[in-house]
N, CA, C and O of each residue as an XYZ file, in Angstrom:
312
protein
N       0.451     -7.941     22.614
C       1.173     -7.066     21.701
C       0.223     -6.411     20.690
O      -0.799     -6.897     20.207
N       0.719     -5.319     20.490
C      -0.370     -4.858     19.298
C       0.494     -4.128     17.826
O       1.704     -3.948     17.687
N      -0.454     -3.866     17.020
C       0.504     -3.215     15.554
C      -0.080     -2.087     15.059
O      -1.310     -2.111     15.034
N       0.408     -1.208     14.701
C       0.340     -0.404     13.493
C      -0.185     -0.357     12.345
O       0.610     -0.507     11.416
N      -1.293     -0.194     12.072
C      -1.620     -0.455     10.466
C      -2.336      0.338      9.833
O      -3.509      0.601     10.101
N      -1.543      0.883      8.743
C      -2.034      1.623      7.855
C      -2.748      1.385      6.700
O      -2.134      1.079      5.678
N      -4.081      1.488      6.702
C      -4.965      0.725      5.540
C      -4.916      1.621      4.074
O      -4.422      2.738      3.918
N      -5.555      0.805      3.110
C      -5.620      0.630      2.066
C      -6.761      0.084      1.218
O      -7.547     -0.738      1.689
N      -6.848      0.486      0.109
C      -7.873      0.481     -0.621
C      -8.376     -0.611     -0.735
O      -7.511     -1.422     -0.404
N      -9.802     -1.409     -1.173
C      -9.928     -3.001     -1.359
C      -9.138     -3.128     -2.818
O      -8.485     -2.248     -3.380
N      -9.390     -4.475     -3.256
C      -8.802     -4.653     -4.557
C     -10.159     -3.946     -5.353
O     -11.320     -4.217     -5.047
N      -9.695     -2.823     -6.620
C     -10.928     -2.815     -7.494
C      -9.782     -2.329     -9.077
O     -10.441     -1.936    -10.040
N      -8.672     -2.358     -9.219
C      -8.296     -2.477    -10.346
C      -6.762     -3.416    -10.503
O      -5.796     -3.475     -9.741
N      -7.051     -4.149    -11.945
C      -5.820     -4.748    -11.985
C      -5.273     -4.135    -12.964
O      -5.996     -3.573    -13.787
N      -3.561     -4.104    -13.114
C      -2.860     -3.232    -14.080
C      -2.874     -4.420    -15.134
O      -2.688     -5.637    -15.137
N      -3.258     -3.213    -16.202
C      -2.990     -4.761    -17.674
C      -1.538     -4.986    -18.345
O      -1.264     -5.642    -19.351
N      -0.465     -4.051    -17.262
C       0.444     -5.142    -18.076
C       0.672     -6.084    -17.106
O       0.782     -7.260    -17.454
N       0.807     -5.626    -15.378
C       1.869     -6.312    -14.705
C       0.368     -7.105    -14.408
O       0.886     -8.218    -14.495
N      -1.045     -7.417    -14.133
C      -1.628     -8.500    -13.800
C      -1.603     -8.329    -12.184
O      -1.917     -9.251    -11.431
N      -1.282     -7.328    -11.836
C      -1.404     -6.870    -10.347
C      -2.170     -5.945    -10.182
O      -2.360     -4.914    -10.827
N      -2.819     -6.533     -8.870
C      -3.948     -5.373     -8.093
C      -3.265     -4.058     -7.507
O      -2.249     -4.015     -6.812
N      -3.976     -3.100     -7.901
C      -3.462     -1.533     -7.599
C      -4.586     -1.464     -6.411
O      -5.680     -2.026     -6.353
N      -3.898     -0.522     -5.419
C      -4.244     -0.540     -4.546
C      -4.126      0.955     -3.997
O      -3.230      1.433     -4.693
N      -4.513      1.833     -3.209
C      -4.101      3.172     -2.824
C      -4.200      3.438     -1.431
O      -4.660      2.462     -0.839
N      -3.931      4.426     -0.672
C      -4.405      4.837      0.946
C      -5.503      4.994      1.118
O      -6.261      5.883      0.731
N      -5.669      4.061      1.763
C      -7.174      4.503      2.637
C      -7.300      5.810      3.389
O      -6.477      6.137      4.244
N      -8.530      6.684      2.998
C      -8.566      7.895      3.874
C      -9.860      8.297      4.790
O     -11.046      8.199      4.474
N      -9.394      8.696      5.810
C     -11.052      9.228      6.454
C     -10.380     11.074      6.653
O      -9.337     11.571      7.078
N     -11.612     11.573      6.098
C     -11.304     12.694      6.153
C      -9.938     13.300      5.721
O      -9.194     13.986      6.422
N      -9.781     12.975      4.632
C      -8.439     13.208      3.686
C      -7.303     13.154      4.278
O      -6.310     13.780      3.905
N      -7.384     11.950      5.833
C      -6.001     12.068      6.236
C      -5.848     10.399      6.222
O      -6.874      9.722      6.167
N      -4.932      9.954      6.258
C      -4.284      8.544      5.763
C      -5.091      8.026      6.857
O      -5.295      8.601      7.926
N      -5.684      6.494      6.369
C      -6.331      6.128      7.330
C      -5.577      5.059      8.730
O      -6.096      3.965      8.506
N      -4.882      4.926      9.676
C      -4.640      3.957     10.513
C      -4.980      3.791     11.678
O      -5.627      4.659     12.265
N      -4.555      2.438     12.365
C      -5.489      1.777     13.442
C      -4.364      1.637     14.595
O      -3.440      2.382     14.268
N      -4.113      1.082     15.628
C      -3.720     -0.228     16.535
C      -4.537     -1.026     16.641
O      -5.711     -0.863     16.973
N      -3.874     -2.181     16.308
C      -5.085     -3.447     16.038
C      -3.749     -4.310     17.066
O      -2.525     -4.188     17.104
N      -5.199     -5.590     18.146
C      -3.834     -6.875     18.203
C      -3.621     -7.477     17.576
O      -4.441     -7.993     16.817
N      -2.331     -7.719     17.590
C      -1.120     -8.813     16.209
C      -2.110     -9.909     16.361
O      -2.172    -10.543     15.308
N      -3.069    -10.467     17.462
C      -4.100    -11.605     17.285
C      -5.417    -11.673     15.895
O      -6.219    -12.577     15.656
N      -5.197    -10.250     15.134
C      -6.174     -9.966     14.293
C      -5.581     -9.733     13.278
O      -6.168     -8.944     12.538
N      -4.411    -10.193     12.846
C      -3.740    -10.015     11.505
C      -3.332    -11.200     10.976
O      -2.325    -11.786     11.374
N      -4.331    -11.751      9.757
C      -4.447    -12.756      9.152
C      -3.031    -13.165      8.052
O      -2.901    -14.352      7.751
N      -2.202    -12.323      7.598
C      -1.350    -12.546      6.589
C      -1.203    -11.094      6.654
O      -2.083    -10.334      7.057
N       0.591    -10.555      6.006
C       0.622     -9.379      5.647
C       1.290     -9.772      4.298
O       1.487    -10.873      3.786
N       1.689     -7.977      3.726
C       1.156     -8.454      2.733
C       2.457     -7.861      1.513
O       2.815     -6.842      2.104
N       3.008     -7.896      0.689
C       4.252     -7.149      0.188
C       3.499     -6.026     -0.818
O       2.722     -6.504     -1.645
N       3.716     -4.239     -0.798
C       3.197     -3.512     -1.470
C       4.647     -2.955     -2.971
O       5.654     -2.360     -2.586
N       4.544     -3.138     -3.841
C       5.368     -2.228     -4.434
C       4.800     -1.211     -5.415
O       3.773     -1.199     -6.093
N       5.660     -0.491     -5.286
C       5.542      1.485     -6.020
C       5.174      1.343     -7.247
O       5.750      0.664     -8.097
N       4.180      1.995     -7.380
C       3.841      2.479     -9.080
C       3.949      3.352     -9.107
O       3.095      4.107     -8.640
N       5.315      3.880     -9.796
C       6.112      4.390    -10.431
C       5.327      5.817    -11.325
O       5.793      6.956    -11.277
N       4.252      5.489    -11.994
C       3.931      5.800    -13.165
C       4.588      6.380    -14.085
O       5.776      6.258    -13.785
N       4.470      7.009    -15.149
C       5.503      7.206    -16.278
C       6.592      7.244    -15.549
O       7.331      6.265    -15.660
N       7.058      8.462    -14.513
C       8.722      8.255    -14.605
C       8.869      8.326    -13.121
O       8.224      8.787    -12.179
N       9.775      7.799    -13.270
C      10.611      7.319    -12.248
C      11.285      8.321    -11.101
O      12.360      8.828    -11.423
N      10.715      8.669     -9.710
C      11.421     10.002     -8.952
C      12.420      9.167     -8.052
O      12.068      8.491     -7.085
N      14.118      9.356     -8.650
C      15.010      9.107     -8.179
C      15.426      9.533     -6.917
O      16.467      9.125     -6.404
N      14.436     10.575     -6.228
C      14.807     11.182     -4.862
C      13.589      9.796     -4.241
O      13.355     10.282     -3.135
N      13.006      8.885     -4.270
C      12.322      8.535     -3.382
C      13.418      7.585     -2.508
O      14.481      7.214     -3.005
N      13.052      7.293     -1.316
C      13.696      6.573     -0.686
C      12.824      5.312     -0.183
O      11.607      5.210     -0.339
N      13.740      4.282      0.507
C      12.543      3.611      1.018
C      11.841      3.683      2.205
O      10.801      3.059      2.420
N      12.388      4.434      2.982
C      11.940      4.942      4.382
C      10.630      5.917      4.263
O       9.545      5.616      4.760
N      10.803      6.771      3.751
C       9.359      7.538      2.920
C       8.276      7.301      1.870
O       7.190      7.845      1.669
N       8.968      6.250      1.233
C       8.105      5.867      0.278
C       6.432      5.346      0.332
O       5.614      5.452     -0.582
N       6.220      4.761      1.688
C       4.518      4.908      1.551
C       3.979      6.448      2.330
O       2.943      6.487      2.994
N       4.672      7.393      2.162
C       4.271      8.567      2.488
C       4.111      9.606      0.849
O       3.131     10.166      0.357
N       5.280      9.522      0.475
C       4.868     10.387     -0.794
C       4.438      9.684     -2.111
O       4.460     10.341     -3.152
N       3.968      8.120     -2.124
C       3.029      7.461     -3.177
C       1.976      7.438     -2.930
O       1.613      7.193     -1.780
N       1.081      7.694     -3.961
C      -0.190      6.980     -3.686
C      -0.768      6.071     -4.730
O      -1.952      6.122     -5.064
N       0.139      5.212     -5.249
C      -0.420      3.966     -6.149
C       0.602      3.146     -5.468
O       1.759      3.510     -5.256
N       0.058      1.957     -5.128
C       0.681      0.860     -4.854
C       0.423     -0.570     -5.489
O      -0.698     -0.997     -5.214
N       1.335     -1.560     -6.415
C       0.905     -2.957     -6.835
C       1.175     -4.264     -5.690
O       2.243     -4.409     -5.097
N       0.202     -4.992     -5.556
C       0.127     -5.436     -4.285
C       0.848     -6.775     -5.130
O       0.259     -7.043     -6.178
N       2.262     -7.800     -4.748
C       2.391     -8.517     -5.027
C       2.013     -9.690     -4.628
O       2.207    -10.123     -3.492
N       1.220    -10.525     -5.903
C       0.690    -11.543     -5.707
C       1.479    -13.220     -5.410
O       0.844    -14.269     -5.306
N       3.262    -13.052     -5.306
C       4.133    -13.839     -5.543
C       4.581    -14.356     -4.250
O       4.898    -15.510     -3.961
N       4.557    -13.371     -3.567
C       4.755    -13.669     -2.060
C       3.589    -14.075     -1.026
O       3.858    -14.291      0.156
């Protein structure tokens, strides 16, 4: 079997209020970076949520949402 994966930035900033690593799209050649990798090479996945920044766009959905963000806080809870 194999997966889908759309990469992402390493960890290099944490937000000082929430204490979570921000994270963004990985790009090659300014287009989103992804692979097929086998599910035999995926160590843990991983939960991403939206940074928002100041305000809040009530049209996002969740079906689109890692398409029109590009800040993501990677939760450390799960």
């Amino acid at each position: 079997p194999l997966a889908y994966v759309e990469w992402f930035t390493p960890f290099q900033v944490v937000d000082p209020i929430t204490g979570m690593n921000v994270v963004t799209p990985s790009t090659r050649s300014h287009r989103r970076y992804a692979t097929v990798i086998p599910v035999t090479d995926i160590v843990c996945s991983c939960h991403l949520i939206l940074n928002w920044g100041r305000v809040m766009n009530r049209r996002t959905v969740s079906s689109t949402a890692l398409e029109t963000h590009n800040k993501f806080y990677v939760n450390p809870y799960l």
